[in-house]
mmCIF file as gemmi writes it, N, C-alpha and C atoms, coordinates in Angstrom:
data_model
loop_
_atom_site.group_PDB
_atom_site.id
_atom_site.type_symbol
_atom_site.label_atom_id
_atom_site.label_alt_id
_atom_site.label_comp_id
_atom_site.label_asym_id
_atom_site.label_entity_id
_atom_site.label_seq_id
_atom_site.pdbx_PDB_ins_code
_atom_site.Cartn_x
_atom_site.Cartn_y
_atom_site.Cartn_z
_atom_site.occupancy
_atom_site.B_iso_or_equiv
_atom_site.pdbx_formal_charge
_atom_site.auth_seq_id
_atom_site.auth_asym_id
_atom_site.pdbx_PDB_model_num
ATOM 1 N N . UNK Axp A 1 ? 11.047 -11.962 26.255 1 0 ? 1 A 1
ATOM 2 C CA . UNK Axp A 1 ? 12.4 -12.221 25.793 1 0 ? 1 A 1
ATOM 3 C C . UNK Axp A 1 ? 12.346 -12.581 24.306 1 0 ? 1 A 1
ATOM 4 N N . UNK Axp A 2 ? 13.368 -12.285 23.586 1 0 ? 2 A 1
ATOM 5 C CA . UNK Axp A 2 ? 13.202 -11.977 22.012 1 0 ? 2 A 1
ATOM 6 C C . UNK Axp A 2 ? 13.714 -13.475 21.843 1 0 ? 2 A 1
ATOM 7 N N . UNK Axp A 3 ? 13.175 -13.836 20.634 1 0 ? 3 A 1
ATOM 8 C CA . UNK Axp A 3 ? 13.672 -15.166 19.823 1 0 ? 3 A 1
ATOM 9 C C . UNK Axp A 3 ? 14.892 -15.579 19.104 1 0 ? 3 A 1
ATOM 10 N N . UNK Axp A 4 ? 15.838 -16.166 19.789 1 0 ? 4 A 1
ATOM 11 C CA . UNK Axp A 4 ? 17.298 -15.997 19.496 1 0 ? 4 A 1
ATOM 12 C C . UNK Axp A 4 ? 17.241 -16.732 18.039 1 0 ? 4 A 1
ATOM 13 N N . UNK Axp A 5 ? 18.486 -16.543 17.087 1 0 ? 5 A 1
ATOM 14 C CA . UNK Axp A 5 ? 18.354 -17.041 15.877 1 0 ? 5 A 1
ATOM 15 C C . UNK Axp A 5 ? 18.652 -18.319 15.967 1 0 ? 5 A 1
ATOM 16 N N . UNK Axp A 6 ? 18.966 -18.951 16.614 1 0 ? 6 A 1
ATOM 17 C CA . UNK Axp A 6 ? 19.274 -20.753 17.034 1 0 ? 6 A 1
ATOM 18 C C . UNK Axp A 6 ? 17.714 -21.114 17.115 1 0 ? 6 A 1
ATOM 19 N N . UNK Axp A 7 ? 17.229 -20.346 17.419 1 0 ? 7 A 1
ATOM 20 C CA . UNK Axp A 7 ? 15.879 -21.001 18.004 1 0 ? 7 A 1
ATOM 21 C C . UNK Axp A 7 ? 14.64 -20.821 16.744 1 0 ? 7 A 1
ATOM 22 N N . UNK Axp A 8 ? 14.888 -19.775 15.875 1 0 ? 8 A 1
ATOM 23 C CA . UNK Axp A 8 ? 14.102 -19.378 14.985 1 0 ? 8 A 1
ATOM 24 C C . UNK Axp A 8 ? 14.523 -20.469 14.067 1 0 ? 8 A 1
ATOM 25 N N . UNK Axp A 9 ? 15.948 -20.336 13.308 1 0 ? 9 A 1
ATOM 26 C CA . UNK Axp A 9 ? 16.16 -21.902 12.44 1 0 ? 9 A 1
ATOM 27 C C . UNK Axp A 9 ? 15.509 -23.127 13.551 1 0 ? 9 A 1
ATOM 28 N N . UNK Axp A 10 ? 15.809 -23.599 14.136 1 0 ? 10 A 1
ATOM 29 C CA . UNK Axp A 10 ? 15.187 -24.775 14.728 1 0 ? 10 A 1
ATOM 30 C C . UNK Axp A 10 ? 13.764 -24.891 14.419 1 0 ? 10 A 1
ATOM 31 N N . UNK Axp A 11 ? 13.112 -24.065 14.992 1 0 ? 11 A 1
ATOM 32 C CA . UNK Axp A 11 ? 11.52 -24.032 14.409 1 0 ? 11 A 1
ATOM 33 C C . UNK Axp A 11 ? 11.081 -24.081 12.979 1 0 ? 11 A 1
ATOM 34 N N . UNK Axp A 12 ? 12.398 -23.898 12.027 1 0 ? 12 A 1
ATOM 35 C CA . UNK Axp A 12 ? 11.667 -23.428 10.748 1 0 ? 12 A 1
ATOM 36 C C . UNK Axp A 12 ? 12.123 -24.84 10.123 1 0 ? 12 A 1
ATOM 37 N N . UNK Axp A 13 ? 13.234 -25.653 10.524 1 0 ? 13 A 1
ATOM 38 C CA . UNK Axp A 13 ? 14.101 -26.539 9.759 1 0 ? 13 A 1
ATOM 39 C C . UNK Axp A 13 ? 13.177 -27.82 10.735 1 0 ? 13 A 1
ATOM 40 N N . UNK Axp A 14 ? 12.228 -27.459 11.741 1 0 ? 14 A 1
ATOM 41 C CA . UNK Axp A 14 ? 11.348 -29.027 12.321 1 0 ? 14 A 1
ATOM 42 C C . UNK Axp A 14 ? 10.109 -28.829 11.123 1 0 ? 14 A 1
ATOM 43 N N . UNK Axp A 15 ? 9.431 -27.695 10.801 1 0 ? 15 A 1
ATOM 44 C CA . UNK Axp A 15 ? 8.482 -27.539 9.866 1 0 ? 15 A 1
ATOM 45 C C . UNK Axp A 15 ? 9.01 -28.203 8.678 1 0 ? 15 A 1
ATOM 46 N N . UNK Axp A 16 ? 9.823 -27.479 8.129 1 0 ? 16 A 1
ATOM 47 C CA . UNK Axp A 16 ? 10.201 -27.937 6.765 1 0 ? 16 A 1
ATOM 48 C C . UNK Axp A 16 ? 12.189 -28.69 6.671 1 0 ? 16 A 1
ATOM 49 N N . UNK Axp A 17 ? 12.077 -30.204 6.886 1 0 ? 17 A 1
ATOM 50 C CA . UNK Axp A 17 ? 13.348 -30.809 7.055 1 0 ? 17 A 1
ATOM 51 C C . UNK Axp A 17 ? 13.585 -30.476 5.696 1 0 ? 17 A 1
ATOM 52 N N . UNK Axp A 18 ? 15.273 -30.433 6.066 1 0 ? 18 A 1
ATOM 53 C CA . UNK Axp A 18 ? 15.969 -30.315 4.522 1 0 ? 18 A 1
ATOM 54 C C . UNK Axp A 18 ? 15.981 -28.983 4.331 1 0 ? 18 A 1
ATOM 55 N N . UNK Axp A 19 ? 15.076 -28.096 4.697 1 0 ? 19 A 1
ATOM 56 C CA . UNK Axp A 19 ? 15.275 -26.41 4.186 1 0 ? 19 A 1
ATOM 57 C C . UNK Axp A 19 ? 16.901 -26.283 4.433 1 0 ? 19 A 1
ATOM 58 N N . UNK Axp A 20 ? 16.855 -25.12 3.538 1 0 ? 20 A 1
ATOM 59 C CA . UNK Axp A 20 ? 18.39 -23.989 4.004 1 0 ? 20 A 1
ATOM 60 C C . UNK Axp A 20 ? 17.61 -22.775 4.621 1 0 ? 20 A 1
ATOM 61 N N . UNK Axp A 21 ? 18.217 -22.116 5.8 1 0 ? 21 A 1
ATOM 62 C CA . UNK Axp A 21 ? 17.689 -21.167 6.419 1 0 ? 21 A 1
ATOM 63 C C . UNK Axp A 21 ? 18.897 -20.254 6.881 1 0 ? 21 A 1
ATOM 64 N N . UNK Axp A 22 ? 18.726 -18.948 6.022 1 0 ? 22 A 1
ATOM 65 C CA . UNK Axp A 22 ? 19.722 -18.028 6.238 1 0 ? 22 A 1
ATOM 66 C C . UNK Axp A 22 ? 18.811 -16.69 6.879 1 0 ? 22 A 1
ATOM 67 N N . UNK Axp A 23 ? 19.724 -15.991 8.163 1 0 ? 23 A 1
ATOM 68 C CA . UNK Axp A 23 ? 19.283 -15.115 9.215 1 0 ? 23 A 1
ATOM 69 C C . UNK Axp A 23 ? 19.749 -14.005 9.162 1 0 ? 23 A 1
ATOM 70 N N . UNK Axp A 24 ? 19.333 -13.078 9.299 1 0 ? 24 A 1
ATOM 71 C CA . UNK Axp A 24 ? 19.855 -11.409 9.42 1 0 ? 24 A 1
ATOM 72 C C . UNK Axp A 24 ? 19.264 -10.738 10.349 1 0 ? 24 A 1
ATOM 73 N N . UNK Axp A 25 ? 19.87 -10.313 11.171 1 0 ? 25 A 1
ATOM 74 C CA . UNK Axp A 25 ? 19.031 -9.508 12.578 1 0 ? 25 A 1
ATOM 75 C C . UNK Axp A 25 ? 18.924 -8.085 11.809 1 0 ? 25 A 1
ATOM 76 N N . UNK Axp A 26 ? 17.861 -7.649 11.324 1 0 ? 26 A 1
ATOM 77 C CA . UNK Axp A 26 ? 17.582 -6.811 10.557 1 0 ? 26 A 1
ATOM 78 C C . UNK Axp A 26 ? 18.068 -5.293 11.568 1 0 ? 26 A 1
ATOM 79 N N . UNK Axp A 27 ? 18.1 -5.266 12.856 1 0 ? 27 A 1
ATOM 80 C CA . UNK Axp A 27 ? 18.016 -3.892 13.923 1 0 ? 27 A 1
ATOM 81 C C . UNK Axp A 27 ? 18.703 -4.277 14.778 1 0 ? 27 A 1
ATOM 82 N N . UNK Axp A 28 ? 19.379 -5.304 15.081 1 0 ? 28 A 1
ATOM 83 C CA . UNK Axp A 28 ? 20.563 -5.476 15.83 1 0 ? 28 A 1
ATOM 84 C C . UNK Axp A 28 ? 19.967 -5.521 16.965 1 0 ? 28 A 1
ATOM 85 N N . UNK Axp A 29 ? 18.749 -5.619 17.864 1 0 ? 29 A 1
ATOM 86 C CA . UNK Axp A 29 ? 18.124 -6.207 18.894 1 0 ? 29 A 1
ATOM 87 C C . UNK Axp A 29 ? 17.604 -7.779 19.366 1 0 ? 29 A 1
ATOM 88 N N . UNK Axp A 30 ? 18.08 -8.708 18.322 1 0 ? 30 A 1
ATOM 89 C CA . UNK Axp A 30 ? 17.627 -9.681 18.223 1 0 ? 30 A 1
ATOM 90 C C . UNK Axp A 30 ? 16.03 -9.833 18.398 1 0 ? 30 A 1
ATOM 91 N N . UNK Axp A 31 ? 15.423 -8.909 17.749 1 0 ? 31 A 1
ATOM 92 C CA . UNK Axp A 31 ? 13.667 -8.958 17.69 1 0 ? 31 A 1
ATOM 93 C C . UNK Axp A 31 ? 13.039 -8.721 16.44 1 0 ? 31 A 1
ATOM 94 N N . UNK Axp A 32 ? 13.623 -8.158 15.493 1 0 ? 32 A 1
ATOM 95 C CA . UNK Axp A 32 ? 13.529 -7.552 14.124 1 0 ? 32 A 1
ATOM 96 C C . UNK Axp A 32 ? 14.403 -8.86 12.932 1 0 ? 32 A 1
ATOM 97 N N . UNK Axp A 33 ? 13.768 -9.909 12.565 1 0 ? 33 A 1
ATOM 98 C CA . UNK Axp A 33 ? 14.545 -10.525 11.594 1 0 ? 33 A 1
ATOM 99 C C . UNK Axp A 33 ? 14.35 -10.974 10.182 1 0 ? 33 A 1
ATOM 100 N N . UNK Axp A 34 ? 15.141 -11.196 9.413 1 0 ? 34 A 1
ATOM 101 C CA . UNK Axp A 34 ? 14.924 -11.118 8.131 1 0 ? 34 A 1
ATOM 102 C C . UNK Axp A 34 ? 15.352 -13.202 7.655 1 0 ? 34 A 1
ATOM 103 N N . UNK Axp A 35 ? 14.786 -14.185 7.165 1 0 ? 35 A 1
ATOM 104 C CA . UNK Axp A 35 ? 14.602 -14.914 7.186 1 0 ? 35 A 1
ATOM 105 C C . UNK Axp A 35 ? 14.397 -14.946 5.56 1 0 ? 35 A 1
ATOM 106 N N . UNK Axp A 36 ? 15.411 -16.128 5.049 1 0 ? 36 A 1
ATOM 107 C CA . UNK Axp A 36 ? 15.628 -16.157 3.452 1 0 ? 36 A 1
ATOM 108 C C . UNK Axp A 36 ? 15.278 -18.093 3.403 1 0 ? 36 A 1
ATOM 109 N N . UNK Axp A 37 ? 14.613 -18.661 3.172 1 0 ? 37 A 1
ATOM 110 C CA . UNK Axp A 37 ? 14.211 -20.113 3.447 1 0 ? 37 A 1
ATOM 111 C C . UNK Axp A 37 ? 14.288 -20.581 2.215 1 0 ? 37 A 1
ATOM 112 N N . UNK Axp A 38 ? 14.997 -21.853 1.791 1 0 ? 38 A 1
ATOM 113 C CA . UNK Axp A 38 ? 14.981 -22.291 0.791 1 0 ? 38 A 1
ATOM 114 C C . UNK Axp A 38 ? 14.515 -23.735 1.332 1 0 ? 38 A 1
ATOM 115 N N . UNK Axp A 39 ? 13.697 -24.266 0.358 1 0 ? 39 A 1
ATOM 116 C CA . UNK Axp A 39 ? 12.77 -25.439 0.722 1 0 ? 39 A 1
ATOM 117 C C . UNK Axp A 39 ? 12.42 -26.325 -0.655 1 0 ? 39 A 1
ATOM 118 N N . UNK Axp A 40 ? 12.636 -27.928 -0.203 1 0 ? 40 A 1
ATOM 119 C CA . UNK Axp A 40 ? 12.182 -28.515 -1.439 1 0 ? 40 A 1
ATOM 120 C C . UNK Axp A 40 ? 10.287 -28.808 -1.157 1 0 ? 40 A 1
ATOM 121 N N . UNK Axp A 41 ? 10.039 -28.624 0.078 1 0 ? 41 A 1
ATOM 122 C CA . UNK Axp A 41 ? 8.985 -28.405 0.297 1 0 ? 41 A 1
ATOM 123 C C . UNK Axp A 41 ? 7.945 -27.048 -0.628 1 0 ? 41 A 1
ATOM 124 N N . UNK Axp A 42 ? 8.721 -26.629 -1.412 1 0 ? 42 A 1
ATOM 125 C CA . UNK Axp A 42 ? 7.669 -25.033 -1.719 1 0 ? 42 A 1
ATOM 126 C C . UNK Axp A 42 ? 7.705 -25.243 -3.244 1 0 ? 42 A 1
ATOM 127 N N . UNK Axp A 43 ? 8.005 -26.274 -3.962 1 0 ? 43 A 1
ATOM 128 C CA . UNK Axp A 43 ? 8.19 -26.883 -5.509 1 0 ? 43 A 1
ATOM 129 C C . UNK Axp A 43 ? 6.236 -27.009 -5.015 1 0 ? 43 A 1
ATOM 130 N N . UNK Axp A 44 ? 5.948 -26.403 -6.634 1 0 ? 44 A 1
ATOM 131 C CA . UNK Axp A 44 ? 4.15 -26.398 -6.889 1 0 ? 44 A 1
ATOM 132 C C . UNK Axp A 44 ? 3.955 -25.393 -6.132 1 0 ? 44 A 1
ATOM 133 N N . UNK Axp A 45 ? 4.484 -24.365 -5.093 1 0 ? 45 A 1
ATOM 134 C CA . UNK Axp A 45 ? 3.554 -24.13 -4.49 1 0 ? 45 A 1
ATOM 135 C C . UNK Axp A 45 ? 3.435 -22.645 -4.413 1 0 ? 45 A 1
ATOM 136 N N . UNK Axp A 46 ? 2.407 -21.758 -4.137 1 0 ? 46 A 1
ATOM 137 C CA . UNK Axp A 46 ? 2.389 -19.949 -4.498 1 0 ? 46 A 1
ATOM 138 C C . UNK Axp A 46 ? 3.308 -19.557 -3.408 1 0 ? 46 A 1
ATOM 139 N N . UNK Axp A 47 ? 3.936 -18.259 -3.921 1 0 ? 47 A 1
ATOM 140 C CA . UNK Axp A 47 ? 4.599 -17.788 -2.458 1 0 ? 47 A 1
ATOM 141 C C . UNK Axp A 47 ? 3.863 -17.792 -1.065 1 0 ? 47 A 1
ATOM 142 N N . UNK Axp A 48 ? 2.499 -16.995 -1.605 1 0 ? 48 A 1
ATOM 143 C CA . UNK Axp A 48 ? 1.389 -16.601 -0.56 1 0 ? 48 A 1
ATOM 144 C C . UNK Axp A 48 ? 1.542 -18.083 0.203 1 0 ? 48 A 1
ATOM 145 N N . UNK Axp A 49 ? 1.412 -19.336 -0.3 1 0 ? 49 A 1
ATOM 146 C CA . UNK Axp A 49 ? 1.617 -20.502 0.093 1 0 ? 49 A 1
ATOM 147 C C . UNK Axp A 49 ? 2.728 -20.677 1.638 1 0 ? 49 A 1
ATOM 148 N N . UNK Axp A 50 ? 3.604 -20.669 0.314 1 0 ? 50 A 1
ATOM 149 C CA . UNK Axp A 50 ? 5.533 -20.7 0.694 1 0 ? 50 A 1
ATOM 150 C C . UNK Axp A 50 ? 5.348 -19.822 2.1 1 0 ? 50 A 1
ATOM 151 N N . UNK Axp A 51 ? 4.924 -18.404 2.161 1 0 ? 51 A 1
ATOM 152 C CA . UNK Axp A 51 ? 5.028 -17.859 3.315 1 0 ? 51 A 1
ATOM 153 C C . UNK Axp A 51 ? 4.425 -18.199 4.483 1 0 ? 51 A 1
ATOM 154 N N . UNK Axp A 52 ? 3.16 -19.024 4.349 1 0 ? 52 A 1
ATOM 155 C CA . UNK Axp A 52 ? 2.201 -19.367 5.579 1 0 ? 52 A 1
ATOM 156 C C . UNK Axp A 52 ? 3.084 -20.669 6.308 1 0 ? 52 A 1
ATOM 157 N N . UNK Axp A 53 ? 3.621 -21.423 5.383 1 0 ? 53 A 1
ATOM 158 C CA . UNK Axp A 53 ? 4.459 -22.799 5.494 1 0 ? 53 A 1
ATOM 159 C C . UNK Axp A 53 ? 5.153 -22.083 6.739 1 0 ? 53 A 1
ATOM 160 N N . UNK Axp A 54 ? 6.231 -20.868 6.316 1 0 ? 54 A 1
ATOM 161 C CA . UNK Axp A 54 ? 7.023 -20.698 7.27 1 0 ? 54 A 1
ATOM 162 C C . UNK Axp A 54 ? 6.197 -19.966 8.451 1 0 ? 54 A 1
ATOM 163 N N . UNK Axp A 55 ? 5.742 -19.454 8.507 1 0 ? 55 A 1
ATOM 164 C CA . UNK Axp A 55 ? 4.69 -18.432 9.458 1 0 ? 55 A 1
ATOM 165 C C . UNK Axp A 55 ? 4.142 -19.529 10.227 1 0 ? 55 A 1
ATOM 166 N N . UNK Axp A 56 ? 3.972 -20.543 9.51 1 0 ? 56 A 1
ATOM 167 C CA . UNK Axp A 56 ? 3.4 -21.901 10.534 1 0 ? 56 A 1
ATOM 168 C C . UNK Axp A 56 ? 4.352 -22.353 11.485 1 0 ? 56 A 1
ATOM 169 N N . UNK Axp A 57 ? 5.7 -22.481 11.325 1 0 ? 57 A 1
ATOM 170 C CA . UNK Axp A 57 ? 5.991 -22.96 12.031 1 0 ? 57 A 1
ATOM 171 C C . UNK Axp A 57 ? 6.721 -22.385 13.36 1 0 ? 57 A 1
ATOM 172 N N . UNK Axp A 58 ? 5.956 -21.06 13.617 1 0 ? 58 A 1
ATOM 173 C CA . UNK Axp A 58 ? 6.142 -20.395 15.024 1 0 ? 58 A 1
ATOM 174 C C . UNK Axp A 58 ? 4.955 -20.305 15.571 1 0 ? 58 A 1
ATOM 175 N N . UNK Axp A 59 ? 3.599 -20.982 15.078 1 0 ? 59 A 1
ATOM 176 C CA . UNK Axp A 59 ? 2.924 -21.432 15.796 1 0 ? 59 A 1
ATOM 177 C C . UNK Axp A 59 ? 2.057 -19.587 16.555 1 0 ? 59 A 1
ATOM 178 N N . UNK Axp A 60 ? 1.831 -19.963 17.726 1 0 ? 60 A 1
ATOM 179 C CA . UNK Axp A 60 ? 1.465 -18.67 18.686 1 0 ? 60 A 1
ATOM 180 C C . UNK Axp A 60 ? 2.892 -17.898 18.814 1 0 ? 60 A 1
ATOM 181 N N . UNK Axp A 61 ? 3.466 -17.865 18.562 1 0 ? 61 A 1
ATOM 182 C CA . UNK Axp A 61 ? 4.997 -17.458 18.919 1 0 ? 61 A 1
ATOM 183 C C . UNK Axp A 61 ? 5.368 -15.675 18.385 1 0 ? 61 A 1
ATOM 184 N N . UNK Axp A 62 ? 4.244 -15.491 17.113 1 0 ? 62 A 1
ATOM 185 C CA . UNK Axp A 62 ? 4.431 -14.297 16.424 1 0 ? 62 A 1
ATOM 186 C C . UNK Axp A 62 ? 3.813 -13.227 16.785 1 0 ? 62 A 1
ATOM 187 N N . UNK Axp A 63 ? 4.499 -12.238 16.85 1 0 ? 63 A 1
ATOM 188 C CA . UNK Axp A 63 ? 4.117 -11.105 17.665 1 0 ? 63 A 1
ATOM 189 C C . UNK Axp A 63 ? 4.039 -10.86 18.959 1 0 ? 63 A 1
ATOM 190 N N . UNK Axp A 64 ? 5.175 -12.142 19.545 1 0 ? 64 A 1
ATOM 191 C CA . UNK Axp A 64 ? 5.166 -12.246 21.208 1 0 ? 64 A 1
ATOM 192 C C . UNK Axp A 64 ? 6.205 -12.203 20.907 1 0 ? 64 A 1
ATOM 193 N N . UNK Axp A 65 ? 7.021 -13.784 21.056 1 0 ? 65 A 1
ATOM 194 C CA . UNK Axp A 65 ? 8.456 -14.026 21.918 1 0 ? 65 A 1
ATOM 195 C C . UNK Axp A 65 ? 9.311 -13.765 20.131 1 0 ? 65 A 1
ATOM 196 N N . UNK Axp A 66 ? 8.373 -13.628 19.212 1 0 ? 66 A 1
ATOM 197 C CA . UNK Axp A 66 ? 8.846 -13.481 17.697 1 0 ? 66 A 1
ATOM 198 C C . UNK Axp A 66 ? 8.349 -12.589 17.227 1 0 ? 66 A 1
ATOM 199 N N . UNK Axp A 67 ? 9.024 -10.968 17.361 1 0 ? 67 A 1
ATOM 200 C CA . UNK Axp A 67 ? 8.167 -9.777 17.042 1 0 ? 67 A 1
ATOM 201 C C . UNK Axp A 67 ? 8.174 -9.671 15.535 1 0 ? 67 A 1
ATOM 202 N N . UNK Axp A 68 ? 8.757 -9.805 15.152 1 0 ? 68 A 1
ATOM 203 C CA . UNK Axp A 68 ? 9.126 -9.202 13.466 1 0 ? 68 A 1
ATOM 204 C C . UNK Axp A 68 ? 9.853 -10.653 12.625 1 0 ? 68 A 1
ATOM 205 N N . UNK Axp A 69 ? 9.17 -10.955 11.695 1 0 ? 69 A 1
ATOM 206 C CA . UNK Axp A 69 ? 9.754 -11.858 10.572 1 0 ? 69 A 1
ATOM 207 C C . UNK Axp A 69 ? 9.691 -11.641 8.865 1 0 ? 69 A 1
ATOM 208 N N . UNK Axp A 70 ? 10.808 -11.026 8.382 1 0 ? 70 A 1
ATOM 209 C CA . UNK Axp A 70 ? 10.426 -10.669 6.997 1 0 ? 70 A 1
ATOM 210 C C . UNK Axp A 70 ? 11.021 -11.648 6.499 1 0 ? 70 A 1
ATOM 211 N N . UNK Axp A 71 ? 10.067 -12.238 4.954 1 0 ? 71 A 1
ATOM 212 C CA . UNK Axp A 71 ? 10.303 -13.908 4.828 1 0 ? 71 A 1
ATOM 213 C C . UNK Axp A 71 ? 10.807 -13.569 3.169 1 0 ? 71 A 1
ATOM 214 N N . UNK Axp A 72 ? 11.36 -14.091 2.874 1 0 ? 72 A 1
ATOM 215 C CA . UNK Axp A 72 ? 11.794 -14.448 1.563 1 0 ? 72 A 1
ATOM 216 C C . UNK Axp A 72 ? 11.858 -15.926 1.375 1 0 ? 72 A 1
ATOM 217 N N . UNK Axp A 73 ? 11.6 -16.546 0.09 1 0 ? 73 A 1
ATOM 218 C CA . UNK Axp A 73 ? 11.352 -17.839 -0.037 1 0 ? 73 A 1
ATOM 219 C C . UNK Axp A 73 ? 11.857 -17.822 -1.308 1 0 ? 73 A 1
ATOM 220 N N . UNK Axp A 74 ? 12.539 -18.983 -1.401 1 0 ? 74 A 1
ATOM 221 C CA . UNK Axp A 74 ? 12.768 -19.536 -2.603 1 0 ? 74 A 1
ATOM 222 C C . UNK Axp A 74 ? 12.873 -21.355 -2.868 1 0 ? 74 A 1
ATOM 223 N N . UNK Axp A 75 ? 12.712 -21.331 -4.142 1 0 ? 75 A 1
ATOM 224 C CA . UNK Axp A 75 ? 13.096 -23.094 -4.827 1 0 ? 75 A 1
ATOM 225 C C . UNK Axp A 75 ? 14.226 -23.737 -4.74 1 0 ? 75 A 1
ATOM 226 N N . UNK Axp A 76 ? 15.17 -24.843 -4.204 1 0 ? 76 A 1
ATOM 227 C CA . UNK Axp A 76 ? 15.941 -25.361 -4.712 1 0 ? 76 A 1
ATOM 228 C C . UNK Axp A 76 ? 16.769 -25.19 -5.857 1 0 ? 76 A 1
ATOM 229 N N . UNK Axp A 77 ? 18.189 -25.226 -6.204 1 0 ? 77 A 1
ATOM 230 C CA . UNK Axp A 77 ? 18.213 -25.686 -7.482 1 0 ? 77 A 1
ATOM 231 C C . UNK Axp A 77 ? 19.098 -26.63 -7.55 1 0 ? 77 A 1
């Protein structure tokens, strides 16, 4: 069963409190999603960084119950 977007912000906003987390079901199956994270957590830090942060916080979850996550990251302002 695919990873509903309630459930994908939840996981990403317990990793990093305070983020903004905006969702796009990239294929309209709820399995394919596009994930735009803004974090005061990612100040100092490389994207390559920034992306594992979020990738962390689905844990075993990726490429099972979370098939597809394309991540965009950005800074505060």
């Amino acid at each position: 069963m695919p990873m509903s977007a309630a459930a994908i912000e939840e996981a990403i906003l317990a990793a990093l409190p305070g983020a903004s987390v905006e969702l796009t079901d990239l294929a309209g199956d709820d399995d394919h999603w596009a994930a735009t994270v803004t974090a005061p957590q990612f100040v100092g830090k490389s994207r390559v960084a920034q992306h594992k942060m979020v990738y962390a916080a689905f844990g075993g979850r990726m490429g099972g119950e979370l098939h597809a996550l394309q991540v965009t990251t950005k800074l505060p302002t």
